[in-house]
N, C-alpha and C positions, 0 to 999 in steps of 0.2 A: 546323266539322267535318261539319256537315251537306252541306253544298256540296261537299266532299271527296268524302262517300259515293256523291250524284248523280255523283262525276265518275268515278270506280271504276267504279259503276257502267254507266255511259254507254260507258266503255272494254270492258268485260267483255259488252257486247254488249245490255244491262237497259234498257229506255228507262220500263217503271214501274217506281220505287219510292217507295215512302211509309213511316212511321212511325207503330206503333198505340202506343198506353202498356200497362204490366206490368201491366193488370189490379189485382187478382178484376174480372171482367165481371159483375158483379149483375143486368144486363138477361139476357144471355143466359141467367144460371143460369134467369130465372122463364124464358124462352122452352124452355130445354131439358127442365126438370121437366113441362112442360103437354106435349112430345114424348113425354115418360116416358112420361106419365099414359093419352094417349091410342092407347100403343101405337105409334109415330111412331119402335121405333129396331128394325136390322137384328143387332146384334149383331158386326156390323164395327165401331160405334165404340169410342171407349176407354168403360172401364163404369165408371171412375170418375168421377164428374160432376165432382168438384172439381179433380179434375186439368185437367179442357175446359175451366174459367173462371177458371183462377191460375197463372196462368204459373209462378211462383214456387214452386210445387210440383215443377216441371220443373226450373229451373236457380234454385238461391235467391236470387242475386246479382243477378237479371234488371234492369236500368234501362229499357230498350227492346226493341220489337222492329221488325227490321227486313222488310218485310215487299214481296213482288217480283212482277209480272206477267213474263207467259211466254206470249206471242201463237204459236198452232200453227195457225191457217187458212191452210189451200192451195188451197181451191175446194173446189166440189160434184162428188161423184166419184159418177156412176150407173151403180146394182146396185153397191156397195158394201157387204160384206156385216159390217164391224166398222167402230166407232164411229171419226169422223175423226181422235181425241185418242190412236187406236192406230198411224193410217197410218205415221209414223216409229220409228224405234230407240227405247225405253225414256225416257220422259219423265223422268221421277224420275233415272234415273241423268245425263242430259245437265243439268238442273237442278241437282242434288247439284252437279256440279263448278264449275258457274255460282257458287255461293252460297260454295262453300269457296274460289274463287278472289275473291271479294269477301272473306272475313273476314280469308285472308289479308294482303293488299292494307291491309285498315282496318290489323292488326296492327302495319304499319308505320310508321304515324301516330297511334297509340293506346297507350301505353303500358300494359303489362298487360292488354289487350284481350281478352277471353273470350266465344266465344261457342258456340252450338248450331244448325244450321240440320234444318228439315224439310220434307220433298216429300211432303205425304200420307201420311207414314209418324206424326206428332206426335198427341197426345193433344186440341190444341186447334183448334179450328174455323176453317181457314182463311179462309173466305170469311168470316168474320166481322171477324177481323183485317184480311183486303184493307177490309172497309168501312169499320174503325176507320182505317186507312190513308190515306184518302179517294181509295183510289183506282180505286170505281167506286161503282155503286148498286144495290143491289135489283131485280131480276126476280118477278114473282108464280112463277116456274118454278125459285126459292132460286137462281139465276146470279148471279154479279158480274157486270153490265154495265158495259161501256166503251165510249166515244164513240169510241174510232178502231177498236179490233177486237172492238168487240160483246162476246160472252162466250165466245168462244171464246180463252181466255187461262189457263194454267197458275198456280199460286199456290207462291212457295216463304218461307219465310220463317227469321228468324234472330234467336233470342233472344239477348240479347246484356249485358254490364254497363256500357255508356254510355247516358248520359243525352242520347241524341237529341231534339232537341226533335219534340213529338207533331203529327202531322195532324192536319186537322177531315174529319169523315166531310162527304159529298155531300150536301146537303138535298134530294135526288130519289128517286125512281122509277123504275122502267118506266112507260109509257102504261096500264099494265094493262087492253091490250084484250081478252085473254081468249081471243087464239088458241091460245098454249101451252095451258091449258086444254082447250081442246075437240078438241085433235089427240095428245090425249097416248094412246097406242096403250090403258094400264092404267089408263086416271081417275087418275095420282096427283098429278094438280096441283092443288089445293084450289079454288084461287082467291083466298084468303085468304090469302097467304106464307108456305103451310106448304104437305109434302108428304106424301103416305104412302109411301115409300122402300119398302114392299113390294109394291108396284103398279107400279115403275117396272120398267121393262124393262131397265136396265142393270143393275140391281140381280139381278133373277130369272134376267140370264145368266149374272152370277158367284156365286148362291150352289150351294152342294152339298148344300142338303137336299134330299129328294125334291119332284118338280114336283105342285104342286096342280092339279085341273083349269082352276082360275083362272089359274094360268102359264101353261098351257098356251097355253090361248086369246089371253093379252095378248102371249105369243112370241111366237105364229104372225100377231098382225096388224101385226107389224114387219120379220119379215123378216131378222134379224142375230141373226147367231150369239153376236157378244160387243160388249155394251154400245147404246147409243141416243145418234140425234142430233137427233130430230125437234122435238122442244119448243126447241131452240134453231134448227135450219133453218125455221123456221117464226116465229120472232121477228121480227117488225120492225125492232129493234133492230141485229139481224143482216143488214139489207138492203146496206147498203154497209160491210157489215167488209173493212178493207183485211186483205190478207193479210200473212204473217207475215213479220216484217224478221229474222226468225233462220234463218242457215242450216240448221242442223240439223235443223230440221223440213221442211225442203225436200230433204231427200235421203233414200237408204234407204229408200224409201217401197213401201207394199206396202198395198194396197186389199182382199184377197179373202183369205180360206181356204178351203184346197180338201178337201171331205167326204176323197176319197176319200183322198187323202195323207195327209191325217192319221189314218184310220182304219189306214194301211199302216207306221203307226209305231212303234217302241215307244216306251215315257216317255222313255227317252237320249236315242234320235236327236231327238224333240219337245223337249225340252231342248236339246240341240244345237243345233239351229236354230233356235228360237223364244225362247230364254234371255233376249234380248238385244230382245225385243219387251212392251211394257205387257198384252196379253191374255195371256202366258203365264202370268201369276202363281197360276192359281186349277188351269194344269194340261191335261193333253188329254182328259184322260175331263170335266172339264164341257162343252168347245168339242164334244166328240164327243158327248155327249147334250144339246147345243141344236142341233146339227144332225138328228138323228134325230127330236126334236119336231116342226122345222119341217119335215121329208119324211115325216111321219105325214099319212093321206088321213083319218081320222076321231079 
């Protein structure tokens, strides 16, 4: 059945997929509590810890999960003022229907087949699952890395009640030579394969608490209104990512937002037209006070 699922998937357009097992994740719980501990979480993840390391809290019947790369590189676009992972239509939503046209698909060859899939919207830690998956490794910059399109790769995954047989995770690394590090606009790369997720710049574009002077400064030395690409444009790993074999991420593309337009919006019409884009979700009054940051002279 496993060969099925590669073939589904293969059809459906998927050229990674791998299988993590239903957990509890024991490793990750000590890696997450030492996150706890040290102040290491934004308040966007799920707050209940047990929920991120037990699948089976989620769907109780869980056997597998099935777990999916989603390659979105188009090239280097300069003065590009939103992260490359926003350039197309709404990721999550083109994924979403990727993942429910796979369950579908198994339903048919699966008797009683039950599952749940999620695009960043799930309680449990994606990129941990792509590693249980084996289907990349460890960046010191927390990325899944991949040998054919680097990290620049979406994550969707589907818990599910078959008993797929499990992956082995990658016995690798990154080279961890320490560039992401030293180019990361807000210090939040440790060095150590942790990060401080409130120093990062994608992070500080979408939240909506008040900007500290420390935002400030880490915005203004990147230059984008919403989200960051620099710790991965600057990976090595990243030097010969082919670009992306999915259509969807090749079209609909849109590089820039413009202060002034969206300043001459209301929330509808910015709904209206941005609804259907990944930076909309946090709203135009954040996009329109990290632009005002960045056009502040002191």
């Amino acid at each position: 059945m496993k060969e099925k699922l590669k073939e589904i998937c293969k059809f459906s357009g998927i050229e990674y997929v791998g299988i993590a097992p239903p957990g509890p994740y024991l490793e990750l719980e000590k890696i997450l509590e030492n996150r706890i501990a040290q102040r290491y979480y934004t308040g966007l993840e799920e707050t209940d810890l047990r929920r991120r390391i037990d699948p089976s809290l989620i769907m109780e019947d869980v056997q597998s999960i099935i777990v999916c790369l989603f390659p979105y590189f188009i090239g280097h676009v300069q003065d590009s003022n939103i992260s490359k992972y926003t350039y197309s239509l709404d990721y999550h939503v083109i994924i979403k229907e990727k993942l429910e046209k796979v369950g579908k698909l198994l339903s048919e060859h699966i008797e009683n087949f039950y599952y749940q899939s999620f695009v960043d919207n799930g309680p449990l830690v994606d990129r941990y699952l792509a590693y249980l998956a084996g289907l990349g490794y460890w960046g010191v910059n927390n990325n899944i890395i991949t040998d054919k399109y680097g990290s620049y790769v979406f994550i969707g995954y589907m818990l599910n009640n078959y008993p797929f047989e499990f992956d082995t995770p990658l016995d690798k690394t990154c080279i961890q030579c320490g560039t992401c590090v030293k180019r990361c606009p807000g210090a939040a790369i440790l060095g150590n394969f942790e990060i401080d997720p409130k120093r990062c710049v994608s992070y500080i574009t979408q939240k909506k608490d008040e900007f500290s002077r420390q935002d400030i400064d880490i915005l203004r030395n990147n230059q984008k209104v919403f989200g960051c690409d620099i710790c991965q444009d600057v990976c090595p790993h990243n030097n010969k990512a082919v670009f992306t074999n999915m259509k969807e991420f090749k079209k609909n593309l849109m590089y820039n937002l413009n202060h002034k337009e969206i300043q001459s919006m209301s929330n509808r019409e910015f709904k209206r037209k941005y609804g259907n884009r990944a930076f909309s979700w946090r709203g135009k009054k954040v996009i329109l006070r990290n632009f005002e940051v960045l056009n502040l002279k002191n």
